[in-house]
C-alpha angles and dihedrals in degrees: 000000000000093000088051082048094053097039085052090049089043083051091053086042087070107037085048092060099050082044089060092046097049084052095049092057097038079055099051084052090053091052105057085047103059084053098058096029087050120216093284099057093033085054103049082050096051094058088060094048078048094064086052100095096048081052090059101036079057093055110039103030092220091267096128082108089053090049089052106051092042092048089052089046092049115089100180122087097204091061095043094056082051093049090052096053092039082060102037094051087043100060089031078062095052105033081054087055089044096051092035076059098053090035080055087048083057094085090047107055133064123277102255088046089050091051086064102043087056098049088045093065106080093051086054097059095042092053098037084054107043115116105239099135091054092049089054096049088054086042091243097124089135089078087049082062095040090060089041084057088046094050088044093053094052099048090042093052091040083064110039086046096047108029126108132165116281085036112192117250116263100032104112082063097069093053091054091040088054092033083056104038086057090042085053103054092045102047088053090046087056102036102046095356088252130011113274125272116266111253130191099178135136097236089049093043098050091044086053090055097050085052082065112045086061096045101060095098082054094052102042087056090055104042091057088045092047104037095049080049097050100041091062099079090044088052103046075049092058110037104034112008145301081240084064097040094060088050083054091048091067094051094050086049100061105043089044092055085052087047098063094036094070086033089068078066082069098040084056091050100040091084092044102051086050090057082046092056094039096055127068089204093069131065101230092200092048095056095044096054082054093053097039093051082064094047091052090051098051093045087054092051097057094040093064095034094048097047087052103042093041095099089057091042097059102042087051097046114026100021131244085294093069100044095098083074096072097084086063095036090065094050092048092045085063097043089064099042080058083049096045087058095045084053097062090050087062093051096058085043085054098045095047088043096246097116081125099068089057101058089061092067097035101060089060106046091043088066103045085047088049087050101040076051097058088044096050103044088049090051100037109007117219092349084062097042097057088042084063098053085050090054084049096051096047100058093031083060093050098042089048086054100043087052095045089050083060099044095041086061092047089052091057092043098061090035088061094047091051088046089051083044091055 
């Protein structure tokens, strides 16, 4: 079993790197854009990139851990091809509703925001429809990162290609919808040879329901995480300046870049706590403090590389003009490493079914965070605002922890009575 551990952790190792690789370029592209779009009109085009992730939490339910779970636990192919059209129909619904809704706002905002609604569209269908969940059930998550390179390139080179100072606003938007659309195409291709066909019929629809009906302690979990995450920028937009907003952008950016970098560690680990689980031959908890005492490590690691090498970064990056940011960036490097490990935590309450229990905690401690977030941007502005996230992070880390110390006991307990059983 260790050897399976550390072949898993070498496996992240790599994808990790390319990961790495793939953000340092997407940066370098950022940043060229936030020179020649200026922070006003970065920072107009990152709220809407900000209202990406609520657009595909409406759409997937975040139930891509559920899918998982039950894909790996299918043994039928039959039922898995199902499982994958019954998905696929049911976010391309209510992607369509979501977008029909914004199409409808159109006529309500003003003309340059509704420029960028409208170019937004397309990236958000090819993000809220890519088959990652499928690719880390086969254990082919590799191809999930290739396409994220490939979407990368494009948009990198539509930028770099197109871009020229006084850049109009909005532009940035074409490059991720086209880097998208073709991320889209090539990650399907590879993953079930073509998306599958669109299907309206009862039996779909009523398996699609049932999907949901299992997955709302999933998405409530995820609608507290992302809509604390995607009202930041707004707010940052309402009570200081859309100026400020854009140098908060980068900060955000960057930390969030780091974020899902590491994340890509749980994704990893997501399949294999669920065969833990599954099988009576291996101890759940003593291969989780193994593989947490690596996690750990690595968090601790980026944390002190990242708040020492921010000044390069940003200068390299984002320019002498954003360097004012980097206060805010290192508080909010270590918000999501905080994040990161949390997240790990999620990830053993998923893989042992007691997601439920999370979301108890989580509702709660959203909304103070939401309302620690609006105090502290109108007292201290983005200062304030990335303070609060720390403060989120904090108690959202230590009440993870508190919960998972009760239901790992729980867990040997029960293993010990099925043992005794047997």
């Amino acid at each position: 079993m260790r050897q399976k551990l550390f072949k898993a952790l070498q496996h992240g190792g790599f994808i990790a790197i390319s990961i790495v690789v793939t953000k340092i370029i997407a940066l370098c592209a950022q940043g060229k854009a936030a020179q020649y779009l200026g922070p006003q009109n970065y920072g107009i085009s990152g709220i809407f990139l900000s209202i990406l992730p609520l657009v595909v939490l409406l759409s997937n339910m975040q139930m891509d851990p559920l899918l998982v779970r039950n894909y790996i636990s299918e043994k039928s192919a039959h039922k898995q091809h199902k499982l994958i059209e019954h998905i696929f129909n049911l976010r391309l619904l209510l992607l369509s509703i979501s977008a029909f809704c914004a199409l409808l706002a159109l006529y309500f905002i003003e003309p340059r925001y509704s420029l960028c609604l409208a170019l937004i569209i397309p990236f958000y269908y090819s993000q809220s429809l890519k088959p990652a969940w499928l690719l880390q059930a086969t254990h082919r998550l590799h191809i999930h990162y290739t396409a994220m390179l490939i979407q990368t390139a494009t948009t990198v080179a539509c930028i770099f290609i197109f871009f020229r100072p006084n850049q109009a606003l909005g532009s940035d938007l074409i490059c991720y919808s086209i880097g998208g659309s073709v991320a889209f195409l090539y990650s399907w291709k590879k993953a079930h040879h073509q998306p599958p066909t669109i299907n309206i019929s009862k039996a779909c629809t009523s398996g699609s329901l049932a999907l949901i009906k299992t997955a709302k302690p999933l998405l409530g979990i995820a609608t507290c995480t992302i809509f604390f995450n995607s009202l930041q920028i707004p707010l940052v937009a309402s009570l200081a300046s859309t100026t400020e907003a854009g140098f908060y952008r980068t900060a955000t950016l960057l930390s969030e870049n780091i974020y899902t970098t590491l994340f890509t560690i749980n994704a990893l680990l997501l399949p294999h706590m669920i065969r833990w689980r599954n099988s009576n031959e291996i101890n759940f908890s003593a291969n989780y403090n193994k593989t947490i005492r690596y996690v750990t490590l690595t968090a601790f690691i980026c944390v002190f590389a990242g708040y020492l090498l921010a000044p390069i970064l940003y200068k390299f990056i984002y320019s002498d003009a954003y360097t004012e940011a980097i206060p805010e960036f290192r508080l909010l490097l270590i918000a999501k490493i905080m994040l990161f490990l949390a997240g790990t935590l999620t990830q053993a309450f998923i893989a042992t079914n007691k997601e439920s229990e999370l979301f108890k905690i989580l509702a709660p401690i959203t909304a103070i965070g939401l309302l620690i977030s609006y105090c502290a941007t109108q007292a201290c502005g983005t200062m304030g605002t990335a303070s609060a996230e720390l403060t989120y992070a904090t108690i959202l880390l230590i009440a993870c922890n508190i919960l998972w110390r009760r239901t790992r006991s729980e867990i040997d307990q029960s293993t010990f009575i099925d043992d005794a059983s047997d």
